[in-house]
VOVEX-78025 format. One record per residue: x, y, z of N, C-alpha, C, O in turn; chain. Coordinates in steps of 0.02 Angstrom, whole numbers, plus 32768, in hexadecimal, padded with zeros to 4 digits. Each point is the difference from the previous one (the first is absolute). Example, Ala and Ser with C-alpha at 12.3 -4.5 7.8 and 13.67 -1.06 7.14 Angstrom:
R  n_x  n_y  n_z ca_x ca_y ca_z  c_x  c_y  c_z  o_x  o_y  o_z chain
R 8294 7EE4 8186 7FD3 803B 8000 802D 803C 8000 8034 7FFF 8021     A
R 7FBA 8036 7FBB 802A 803B 8003 7FD9 8037 8025 8019 8037 8008     A
END
This chain:
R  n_x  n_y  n_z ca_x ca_y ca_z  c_x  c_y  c_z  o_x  o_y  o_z chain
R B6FF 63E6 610C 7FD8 803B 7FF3 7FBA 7FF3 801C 7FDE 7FD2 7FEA     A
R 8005 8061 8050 7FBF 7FFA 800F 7FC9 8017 7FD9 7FFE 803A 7FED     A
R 7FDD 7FA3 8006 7FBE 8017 7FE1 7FD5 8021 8037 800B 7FF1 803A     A
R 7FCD 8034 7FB9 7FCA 8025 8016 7FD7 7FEA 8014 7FD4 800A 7FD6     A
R 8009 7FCA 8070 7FCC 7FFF 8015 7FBB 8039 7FEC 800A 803D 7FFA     A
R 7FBC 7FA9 7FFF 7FCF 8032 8000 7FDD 7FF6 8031 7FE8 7FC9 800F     A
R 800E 808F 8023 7FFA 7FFE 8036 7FB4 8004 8014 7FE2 801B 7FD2     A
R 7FF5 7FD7 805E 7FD3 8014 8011 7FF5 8050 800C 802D 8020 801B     A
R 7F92 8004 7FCD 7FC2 7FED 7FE0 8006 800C 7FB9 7FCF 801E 7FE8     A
R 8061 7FD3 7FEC 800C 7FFA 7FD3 7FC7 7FD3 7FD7 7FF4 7FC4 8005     A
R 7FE2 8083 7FC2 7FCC 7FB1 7FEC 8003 7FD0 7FE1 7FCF 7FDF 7FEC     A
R 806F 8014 8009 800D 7FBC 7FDA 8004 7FC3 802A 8007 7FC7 7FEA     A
R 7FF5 8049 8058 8007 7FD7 8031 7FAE 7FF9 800D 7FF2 7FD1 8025     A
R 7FD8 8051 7FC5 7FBF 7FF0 800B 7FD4 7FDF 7FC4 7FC3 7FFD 8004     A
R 805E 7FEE 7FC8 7FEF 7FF4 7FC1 7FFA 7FB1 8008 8024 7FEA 802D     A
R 7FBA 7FEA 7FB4 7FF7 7FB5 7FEB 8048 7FEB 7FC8 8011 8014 7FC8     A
R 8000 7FCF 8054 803C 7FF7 7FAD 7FE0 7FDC 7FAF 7FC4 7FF1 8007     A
R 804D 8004 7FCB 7FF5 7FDF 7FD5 8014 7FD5 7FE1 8039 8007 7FEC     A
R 7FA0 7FB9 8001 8005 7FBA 7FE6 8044 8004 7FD8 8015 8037 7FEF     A
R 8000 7FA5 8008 806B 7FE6 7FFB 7FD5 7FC6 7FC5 7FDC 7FD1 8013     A
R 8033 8042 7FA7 7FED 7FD0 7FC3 803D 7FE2 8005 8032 8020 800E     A
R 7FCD 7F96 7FE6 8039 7FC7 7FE0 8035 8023 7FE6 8036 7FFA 801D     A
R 7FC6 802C 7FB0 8023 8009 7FE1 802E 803C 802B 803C 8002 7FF4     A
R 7FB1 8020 802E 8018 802C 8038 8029 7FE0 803D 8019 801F 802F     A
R 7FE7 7FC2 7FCB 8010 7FD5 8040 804C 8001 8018 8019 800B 8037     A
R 8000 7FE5 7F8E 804D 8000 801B 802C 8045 8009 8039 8003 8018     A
R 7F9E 8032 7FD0 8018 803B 7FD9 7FE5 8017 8066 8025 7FF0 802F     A
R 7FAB 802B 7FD8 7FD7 7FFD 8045 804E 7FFA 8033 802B 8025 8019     A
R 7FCB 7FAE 7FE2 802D 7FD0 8041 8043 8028 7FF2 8020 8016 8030     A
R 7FF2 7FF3 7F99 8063 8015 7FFE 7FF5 8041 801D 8028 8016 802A     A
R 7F9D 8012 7FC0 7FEF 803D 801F 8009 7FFF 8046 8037 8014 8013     A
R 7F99 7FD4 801E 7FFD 7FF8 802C 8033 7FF5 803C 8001 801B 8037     A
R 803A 7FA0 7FA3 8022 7FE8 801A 8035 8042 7FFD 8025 8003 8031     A
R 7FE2 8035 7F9A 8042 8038 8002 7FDB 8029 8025 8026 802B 8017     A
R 7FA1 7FDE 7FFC 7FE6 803F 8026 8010 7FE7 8043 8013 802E 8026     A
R 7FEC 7F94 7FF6 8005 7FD7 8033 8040 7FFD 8031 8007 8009 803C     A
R 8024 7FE5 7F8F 803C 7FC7 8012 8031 8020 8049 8010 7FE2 8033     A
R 7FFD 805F 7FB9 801F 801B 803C 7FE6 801F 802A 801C 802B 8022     A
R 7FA5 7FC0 7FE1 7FD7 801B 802D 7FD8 7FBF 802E 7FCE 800A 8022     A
R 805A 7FA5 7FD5 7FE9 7FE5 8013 8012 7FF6 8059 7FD2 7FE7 8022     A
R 806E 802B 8002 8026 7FEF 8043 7FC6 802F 801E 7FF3 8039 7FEB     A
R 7FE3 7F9C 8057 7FED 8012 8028 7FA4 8009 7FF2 7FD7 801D 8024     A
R 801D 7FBA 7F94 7FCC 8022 7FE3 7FCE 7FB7 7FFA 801D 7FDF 7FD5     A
R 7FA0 7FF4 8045 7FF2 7FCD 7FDF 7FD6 7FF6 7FAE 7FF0 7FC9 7FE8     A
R 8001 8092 7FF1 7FD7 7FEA 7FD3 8013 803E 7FEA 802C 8027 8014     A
R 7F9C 7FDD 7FB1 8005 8046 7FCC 7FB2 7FFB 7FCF 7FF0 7FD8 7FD4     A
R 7FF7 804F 8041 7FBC 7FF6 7FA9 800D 8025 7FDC 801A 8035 8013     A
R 7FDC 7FC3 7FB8 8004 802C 7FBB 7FFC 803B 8012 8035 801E 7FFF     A
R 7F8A 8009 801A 7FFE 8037 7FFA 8036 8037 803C 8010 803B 7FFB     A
R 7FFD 7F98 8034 802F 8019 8034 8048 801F 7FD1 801F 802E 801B     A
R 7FF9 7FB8 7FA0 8031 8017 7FEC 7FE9 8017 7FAB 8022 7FF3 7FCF     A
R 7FA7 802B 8031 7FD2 8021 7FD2 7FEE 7FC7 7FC9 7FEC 8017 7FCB     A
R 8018 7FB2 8036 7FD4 7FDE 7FCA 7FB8 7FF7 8013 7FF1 7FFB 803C     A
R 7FD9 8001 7F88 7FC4 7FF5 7FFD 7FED 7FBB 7FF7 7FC7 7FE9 800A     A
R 8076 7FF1 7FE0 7FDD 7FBF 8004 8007 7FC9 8042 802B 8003 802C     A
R 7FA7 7FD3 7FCF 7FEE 7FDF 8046 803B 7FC5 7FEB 8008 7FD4 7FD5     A
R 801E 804C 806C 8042 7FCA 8006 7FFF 800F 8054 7FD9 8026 801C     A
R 805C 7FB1 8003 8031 801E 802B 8032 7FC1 801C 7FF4 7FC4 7FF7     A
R 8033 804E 8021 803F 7FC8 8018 8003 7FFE 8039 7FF9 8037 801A     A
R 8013 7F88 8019 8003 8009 8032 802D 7FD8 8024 801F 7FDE 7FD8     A
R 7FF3 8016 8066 802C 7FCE 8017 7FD8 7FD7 801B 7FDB 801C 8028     A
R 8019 7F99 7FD1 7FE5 7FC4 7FF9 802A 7FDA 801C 8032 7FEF 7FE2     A
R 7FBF 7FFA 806A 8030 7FB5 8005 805B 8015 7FFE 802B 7FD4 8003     A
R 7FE2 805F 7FFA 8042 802D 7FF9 8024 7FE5 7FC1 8034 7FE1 7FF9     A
R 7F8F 803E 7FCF 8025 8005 7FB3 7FBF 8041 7FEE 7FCB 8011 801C     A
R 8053 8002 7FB1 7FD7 803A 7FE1 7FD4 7FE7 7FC0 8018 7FE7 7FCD     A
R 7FAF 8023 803A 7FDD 7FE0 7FD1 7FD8 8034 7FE3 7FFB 8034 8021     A
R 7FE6 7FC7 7FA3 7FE1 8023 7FCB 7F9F 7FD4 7FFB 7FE7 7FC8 7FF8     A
R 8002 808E 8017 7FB2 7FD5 7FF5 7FD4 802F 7FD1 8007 803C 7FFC     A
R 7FD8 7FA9 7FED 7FF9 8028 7FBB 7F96 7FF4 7FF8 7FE7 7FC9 7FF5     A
R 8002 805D 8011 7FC4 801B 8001 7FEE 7FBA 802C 7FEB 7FC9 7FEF     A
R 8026 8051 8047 7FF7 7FD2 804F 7FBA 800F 801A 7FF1 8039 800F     A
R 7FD8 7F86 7FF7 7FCE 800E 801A 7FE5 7FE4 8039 8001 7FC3 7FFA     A
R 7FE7 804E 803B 7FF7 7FE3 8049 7FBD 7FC3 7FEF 7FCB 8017 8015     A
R 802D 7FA8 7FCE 7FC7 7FF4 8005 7FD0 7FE1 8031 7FC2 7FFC 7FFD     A
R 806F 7FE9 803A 7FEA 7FFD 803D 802A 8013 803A 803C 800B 7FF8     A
R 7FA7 7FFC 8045 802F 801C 8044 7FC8 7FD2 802B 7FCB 7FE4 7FF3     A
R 8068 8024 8052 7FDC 7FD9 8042 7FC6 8039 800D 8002 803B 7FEF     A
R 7FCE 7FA7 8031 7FDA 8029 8028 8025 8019 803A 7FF1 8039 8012     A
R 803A 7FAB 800C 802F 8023 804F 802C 8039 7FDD 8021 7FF4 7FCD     A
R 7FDD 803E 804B 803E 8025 7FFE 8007 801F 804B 7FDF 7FFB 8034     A
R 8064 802D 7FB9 8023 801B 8035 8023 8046 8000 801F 8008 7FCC     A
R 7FE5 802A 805C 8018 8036 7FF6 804D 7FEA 7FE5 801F 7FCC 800E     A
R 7FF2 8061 7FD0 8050 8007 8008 7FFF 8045 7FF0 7FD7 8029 7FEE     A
R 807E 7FD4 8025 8019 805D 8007 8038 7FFC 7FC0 8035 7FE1 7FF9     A
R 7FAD 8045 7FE5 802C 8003 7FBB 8029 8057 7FFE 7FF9 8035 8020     A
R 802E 7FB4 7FAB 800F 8034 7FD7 801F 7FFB 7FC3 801B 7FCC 7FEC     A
R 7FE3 807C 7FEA 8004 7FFA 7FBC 8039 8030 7FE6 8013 8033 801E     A
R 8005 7FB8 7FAA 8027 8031 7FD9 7FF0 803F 7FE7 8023 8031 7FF2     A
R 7F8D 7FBE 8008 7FE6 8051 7FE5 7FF1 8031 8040 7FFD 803D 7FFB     A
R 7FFD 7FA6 8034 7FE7 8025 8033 803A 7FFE 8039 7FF5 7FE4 8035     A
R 803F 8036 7FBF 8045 8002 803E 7FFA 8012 8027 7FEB 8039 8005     A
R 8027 7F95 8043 7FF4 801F 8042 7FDB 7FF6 8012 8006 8008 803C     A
R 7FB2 7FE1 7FB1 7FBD 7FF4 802F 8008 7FBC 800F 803A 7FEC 7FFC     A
R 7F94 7FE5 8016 7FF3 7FCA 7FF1 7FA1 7FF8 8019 7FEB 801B 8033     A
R 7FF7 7FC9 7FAD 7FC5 7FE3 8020 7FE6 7FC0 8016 802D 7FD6 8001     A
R 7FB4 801F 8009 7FE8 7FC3 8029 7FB0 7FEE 7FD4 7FCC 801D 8010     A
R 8038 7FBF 7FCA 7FCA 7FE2 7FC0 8004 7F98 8024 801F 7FD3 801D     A
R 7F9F 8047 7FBC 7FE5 7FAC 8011 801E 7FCF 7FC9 8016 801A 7FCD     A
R 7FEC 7FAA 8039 8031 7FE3 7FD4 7FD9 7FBD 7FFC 7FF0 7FEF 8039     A
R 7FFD 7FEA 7F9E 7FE6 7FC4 7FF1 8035 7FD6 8016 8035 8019 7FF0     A
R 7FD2 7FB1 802F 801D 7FD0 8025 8033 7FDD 7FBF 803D 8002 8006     A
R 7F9D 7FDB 7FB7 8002 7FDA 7FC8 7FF0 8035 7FC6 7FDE 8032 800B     A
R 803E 7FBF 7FB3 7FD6 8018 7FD0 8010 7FD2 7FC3 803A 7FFD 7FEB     A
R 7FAC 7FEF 8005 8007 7FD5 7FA4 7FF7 8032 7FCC 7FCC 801B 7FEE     A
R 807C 7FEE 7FF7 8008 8029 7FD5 8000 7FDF 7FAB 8017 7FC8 7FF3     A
R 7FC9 806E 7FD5 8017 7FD4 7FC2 8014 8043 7FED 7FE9 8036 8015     A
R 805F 7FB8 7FA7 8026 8022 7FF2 802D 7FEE 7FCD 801A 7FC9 8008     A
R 7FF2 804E 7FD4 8039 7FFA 7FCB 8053 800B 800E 8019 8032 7FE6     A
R 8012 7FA1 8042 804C 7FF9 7FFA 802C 8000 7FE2 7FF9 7FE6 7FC9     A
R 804F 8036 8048 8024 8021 7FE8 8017 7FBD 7FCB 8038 8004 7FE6     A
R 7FA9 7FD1 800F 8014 7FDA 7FB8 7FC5 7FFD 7FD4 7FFF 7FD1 7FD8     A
R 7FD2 8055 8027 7FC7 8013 7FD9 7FC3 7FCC 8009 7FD0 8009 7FDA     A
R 802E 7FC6 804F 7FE1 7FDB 8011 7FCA 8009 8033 800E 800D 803B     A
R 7FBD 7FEC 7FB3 7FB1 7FFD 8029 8018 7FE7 8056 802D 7FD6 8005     A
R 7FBD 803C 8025 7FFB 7FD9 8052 7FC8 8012 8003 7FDC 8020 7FDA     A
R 801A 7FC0 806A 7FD6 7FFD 803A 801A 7FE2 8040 8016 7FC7 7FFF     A
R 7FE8 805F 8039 8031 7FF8 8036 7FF0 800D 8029 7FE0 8034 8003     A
R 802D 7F99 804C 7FDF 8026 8037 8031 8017 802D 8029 7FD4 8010     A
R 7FE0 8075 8012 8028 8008 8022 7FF9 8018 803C 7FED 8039 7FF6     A
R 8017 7FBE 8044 8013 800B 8054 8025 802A 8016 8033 8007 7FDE     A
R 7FC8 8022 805D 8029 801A 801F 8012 8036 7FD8 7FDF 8012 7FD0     A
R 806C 8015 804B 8022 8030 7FE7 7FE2 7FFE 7FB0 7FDE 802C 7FE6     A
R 8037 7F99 7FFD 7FF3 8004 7FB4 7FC3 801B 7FEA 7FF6 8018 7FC8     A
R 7FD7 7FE1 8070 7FC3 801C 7FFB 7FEF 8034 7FF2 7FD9 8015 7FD6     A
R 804E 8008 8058 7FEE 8041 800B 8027 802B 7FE0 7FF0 803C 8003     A
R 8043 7FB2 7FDC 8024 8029 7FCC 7FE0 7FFA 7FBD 801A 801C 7FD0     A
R 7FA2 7FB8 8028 7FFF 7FDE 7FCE 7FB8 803B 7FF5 7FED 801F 7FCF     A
R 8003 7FDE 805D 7FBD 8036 801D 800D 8046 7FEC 7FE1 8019 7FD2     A
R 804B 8006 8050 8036 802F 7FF4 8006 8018 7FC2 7FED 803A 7FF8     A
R 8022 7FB2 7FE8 801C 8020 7FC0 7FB3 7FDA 7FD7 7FEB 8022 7FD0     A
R 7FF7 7FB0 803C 7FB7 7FF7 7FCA 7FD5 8040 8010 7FDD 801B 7FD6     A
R 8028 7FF8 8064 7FD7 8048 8011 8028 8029 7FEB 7FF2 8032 8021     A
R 803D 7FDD 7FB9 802B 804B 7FED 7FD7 8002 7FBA 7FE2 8034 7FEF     A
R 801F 7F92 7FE8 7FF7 7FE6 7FBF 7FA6 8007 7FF2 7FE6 7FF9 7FC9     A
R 7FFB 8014 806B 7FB3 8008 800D 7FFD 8052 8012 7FD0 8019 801D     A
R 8064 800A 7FD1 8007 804C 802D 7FE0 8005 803E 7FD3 8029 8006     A
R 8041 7FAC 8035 8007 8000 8041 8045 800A 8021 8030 7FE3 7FE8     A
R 7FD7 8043 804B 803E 800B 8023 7FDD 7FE9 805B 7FC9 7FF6 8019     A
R 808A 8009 8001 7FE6 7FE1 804C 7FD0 8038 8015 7FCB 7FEC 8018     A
R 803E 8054 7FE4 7FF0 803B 8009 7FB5 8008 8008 7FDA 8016 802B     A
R 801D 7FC7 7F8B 7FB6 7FFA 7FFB 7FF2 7FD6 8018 7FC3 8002 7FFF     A
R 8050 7FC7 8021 7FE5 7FBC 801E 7FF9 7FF8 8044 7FDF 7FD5 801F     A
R 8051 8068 7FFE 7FF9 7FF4 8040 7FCC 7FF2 802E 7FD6 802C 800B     A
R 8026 7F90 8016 7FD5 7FF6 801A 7FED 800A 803A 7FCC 7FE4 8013     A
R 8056 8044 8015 8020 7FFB 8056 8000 8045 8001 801D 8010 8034     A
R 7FD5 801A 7FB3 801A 8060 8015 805D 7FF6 7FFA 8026 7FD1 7FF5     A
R 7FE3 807C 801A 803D 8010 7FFD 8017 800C 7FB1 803A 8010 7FF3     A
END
């Protein structure tokens, strides 16, 4: 059974999400993971609000496993970035071309309720970017850095 993407300019897609308490945590994630699951072939991520939740979650494919990040915060990135040409679930059919931090060291709460801090490269990057800007009510749309 497919769940409902929420589509661009939908304003829930322009909204900040909200802080995920301890005690929320596991409850969050089962959400997420049924709004998700068959909507994962062909897909590398999902934020909360892309399948109408308000809280700051989203899942993504990592290293090719699906992982859970839970009020995910960017606290450092490279100074280099690089265009890339994306696209999104909320926005079908386009794609844009946004600047992308090379590195980013992420901290975050995992799908075993446990504190990180993590640095990640590449693809992982930029998926990681991706969905932390959905969760900040940013879309590629709005980010585009290149025209078009």
């Amino acid at each position: 059974m497919k769940k409902r993407i929420v589509k661009y300019p939908d304003p829930r897609l322009s909204r900040s999400s909200v802080y995920v308490y301890p005690e929320d945590y596991d409850v969050v994630r089962r959400v997420l993971f049924s709004k998700t699951y068959y909507q994962r072939n062909g897909s590398v991520g999902f934020a909360g609000n892309q399948v109408g939740l308000e809280e700051n979650i989203f899942t993504a494919l990592i290293q090719g496993k699906w992982r859970f990040f839970i009020n995910p915060e960017i606290i450092y990135k490279s100074q280099k970035v690089f265009p890339n040409t994306e696209e999104c679930l909320s926005i079908p059919n386009k794609s844009y071309v946004v600047d992308r931090h090379t590195w980013i060291h992420l901290k975050y709460v995992d799908e075993k309720n446990q504190d990180r801090s993590q640095r990640f490269g590449g693809l992982d990057a930029v998926i990681i970017q991706h969905e932390v800007d959905h969760l900040n009510g940013i879309t590629i749309a709005d980010k585009n850095n290149h025209g078009g």
